[in-house]
C-alpha positions as CSV (number, residue, x, y, z in Angstrom):
1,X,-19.2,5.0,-27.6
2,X,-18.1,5.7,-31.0
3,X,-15.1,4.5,-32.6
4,X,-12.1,7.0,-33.5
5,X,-9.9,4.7,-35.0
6,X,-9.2,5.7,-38.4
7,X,-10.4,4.0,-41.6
8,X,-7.6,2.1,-43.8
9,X,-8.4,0.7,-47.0
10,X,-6.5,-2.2,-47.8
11,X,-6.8,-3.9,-51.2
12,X,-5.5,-7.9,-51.2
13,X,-6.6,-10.8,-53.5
14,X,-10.5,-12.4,-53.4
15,X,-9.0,-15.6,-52.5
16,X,-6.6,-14.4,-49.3
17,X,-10.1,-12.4,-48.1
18,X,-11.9,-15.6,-48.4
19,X,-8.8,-17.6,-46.3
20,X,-9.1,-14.9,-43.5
21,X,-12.9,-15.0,-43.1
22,X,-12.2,-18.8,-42.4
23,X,-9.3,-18.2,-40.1
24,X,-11.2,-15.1,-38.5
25,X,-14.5,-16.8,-38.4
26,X,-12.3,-20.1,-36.5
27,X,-10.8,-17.9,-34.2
28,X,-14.2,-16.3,-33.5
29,X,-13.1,-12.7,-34.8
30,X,-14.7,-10.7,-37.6
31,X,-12.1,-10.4,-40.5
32,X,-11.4,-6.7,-39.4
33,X,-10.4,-8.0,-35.4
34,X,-8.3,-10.6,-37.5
35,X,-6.2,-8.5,-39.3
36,X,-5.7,-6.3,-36.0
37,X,-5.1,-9.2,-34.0
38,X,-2.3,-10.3,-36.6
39,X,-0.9,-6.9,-37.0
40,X,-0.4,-6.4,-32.9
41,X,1.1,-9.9,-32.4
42,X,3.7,-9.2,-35.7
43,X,4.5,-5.3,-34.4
44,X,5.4,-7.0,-30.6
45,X,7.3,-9.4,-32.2
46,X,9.2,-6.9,-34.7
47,X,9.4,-4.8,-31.4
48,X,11.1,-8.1,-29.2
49,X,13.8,-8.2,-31.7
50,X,15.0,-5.1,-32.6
51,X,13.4,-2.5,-29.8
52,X,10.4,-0.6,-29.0
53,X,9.0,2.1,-32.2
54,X,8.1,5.4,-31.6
55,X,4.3,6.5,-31.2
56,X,3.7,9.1,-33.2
């Protein structure tokens, strides 16, 4: 099944990257599922406090 999520670039420091792999790599994600993973829990908890966002 091929993947239609698009592509986002996202440029952050060598050091932060390296910190992630770790983290990602401890939590048994690839960096990529980590930053999803982080994303989702930080948009419910944006949602808990001040309502649900549109989807576009």
């Amino acid at each position: 099944m091929k993947n239609y999520c698009p592509r986002f670039t996202l440029r952050i420091p060598q050091e932060m990257l390296n910190k992630l792999g770790c983290i990602a790599s401890n939590n048994g994600r690839t960096k990529n599922k980590e930053i999803e993973f982080l994303l989702k829990r930080h948009i419910a908890e944006y949602e808990r406090l001040y309502g649900p966002l549109k989807k576009d």
